[in-house]
Structures are given as C-alpha cells and as structure tokens.
C-alpha positions in Angstrom: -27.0 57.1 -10.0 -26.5 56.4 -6.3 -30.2 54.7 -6.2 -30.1 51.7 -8.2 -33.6 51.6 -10.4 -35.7 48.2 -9.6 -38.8 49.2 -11.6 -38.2 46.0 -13.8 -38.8 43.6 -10.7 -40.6 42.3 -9.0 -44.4 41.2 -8.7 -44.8 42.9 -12.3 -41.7 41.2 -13.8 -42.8 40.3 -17.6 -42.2 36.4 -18.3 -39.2 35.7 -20.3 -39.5 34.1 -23.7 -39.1 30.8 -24.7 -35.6 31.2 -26.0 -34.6 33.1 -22.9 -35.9 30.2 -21.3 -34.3 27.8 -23.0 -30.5 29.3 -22.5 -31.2 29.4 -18.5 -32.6 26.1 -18.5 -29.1 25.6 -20.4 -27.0 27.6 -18.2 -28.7 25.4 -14.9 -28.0 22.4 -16.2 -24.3 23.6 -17.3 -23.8 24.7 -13.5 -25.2 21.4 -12.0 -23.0 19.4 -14.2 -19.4 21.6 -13.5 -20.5 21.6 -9.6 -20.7 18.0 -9.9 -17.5 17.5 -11.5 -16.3 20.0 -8.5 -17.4 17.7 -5.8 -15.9 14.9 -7.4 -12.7 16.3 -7.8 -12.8 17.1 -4.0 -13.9 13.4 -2.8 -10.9 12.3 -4.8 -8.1 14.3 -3.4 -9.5 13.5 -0.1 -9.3 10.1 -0.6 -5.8 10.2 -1.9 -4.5 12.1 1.5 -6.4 10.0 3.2 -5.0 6.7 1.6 -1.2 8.0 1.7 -2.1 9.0 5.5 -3.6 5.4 6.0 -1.2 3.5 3.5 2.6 4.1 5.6 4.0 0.8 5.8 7.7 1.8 6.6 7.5 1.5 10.6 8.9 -1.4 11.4 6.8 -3.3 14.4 8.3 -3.9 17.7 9.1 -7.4 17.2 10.8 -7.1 14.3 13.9 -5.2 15.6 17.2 -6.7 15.9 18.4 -8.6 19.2 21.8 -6.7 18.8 23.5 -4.1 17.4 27.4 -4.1 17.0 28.6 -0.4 17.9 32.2 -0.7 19.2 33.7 -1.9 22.7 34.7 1.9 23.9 31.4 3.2 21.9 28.9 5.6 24.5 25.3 6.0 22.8 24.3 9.5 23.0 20.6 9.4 20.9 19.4 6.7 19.1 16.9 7.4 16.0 14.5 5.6 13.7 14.2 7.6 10.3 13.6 6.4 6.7 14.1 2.3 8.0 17.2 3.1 9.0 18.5 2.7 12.7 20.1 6.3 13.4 22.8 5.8 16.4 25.4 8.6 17.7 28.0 7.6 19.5 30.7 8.9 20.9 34.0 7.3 20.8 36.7 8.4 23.0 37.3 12.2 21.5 35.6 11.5 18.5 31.3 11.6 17.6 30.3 9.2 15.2 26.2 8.6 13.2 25.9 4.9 12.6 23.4 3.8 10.4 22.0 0.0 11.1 19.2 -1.6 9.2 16.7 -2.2 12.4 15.6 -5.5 11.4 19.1 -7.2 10.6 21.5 -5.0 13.0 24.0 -5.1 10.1 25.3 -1.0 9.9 25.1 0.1 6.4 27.4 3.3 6.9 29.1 5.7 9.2 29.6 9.4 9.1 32.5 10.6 11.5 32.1 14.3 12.7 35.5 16.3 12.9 36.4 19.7 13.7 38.0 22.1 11.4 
C-alpha cells in the first residue's frame, strides 16, 4: 500500500460517459459561480474599510478652532488633547489637577473632572 496504483491514468484513461460528463460540467459551473460570489464578497468588504477609512469627518480643520479658551486665572496647562471633537485640557490649579473638556469650535467647556487623592 505504500505505492499508490496509477494504472487508471494517464494516456490510456477510458473517456467518461455522458452522465459523468454532465455532473462535472455541473460541478465547474457550480465552482465558477461560488468563486464569483467569493470575489464579490471580498471587493465589498474592501470597499467598506476603505470608505470608513476615507469617510472620517470628525477632525475639525485648523480654522475652525476657537480664538479662546476660558481655563482659570491661576490655571497652568500641562497637555492639551483633541479626542472624540472634544478639546481635552489638563490643568493644574494651585495643588489641585483638573481635565477640562471644551468643544474646539465654540471654546464653551462642556465638563470638568477634578483628580483627588485618597
């Protein structure tokens, strides 16, 4: 059993019959039409990613931001951040750390998170 037995093909090969035939005709066309279903599945994920890559609207341009930014007379900016269209500011205030959150375009803040230690 270790040599495989090839006696069957080749040059002598006998022809198939016509219903043999007609199942592998079948069976081709059966694999051309799932393959082509494939490939279209394929070109429409990539165009999805490639839309949603292409399609970010949420940066807000340069000239759009807001002149000022109210953050407190005694107020030191440590970092500034832009994430989610929201202006992300820490600032330290005397012994305390604050996050202000400003809406980029307006300057209006929109909350504050004060950091404490326990």
């Amino acid at each position: 059993m270790s040599q495989p037995d090839y006696r069957d093909e080749g040059p002598g090969e006998k022809p198939l019959d016509p219903a043999a035939e007609r199942i592998q005709a079948k069976l081709k066309r059966l694999l051309l039409g799932s393959s082509l279903v494939m490939i279209a599945g394929f070109i429409a994920v990539f165009a999805a990613i490639l839309y949603k890559i292409n399609s970010n609207t949420t940066d807000v341009s340069a000239d759009q931001y807001a002149a000022t930014v109210a953050v407190g007379a005694d107020a030191e900016i440590l970092q500034t951040n832009i994430s989610d269209g929201l202006l992300m500011v820490l600032v330290r205030e005397g012994s305390k750390t604050a996050l202000l959150r400003f809406d980029p375009v307006t300057g209006k803040q929109l909350g504050r998170t004060d950091f404490v230690a326990r």
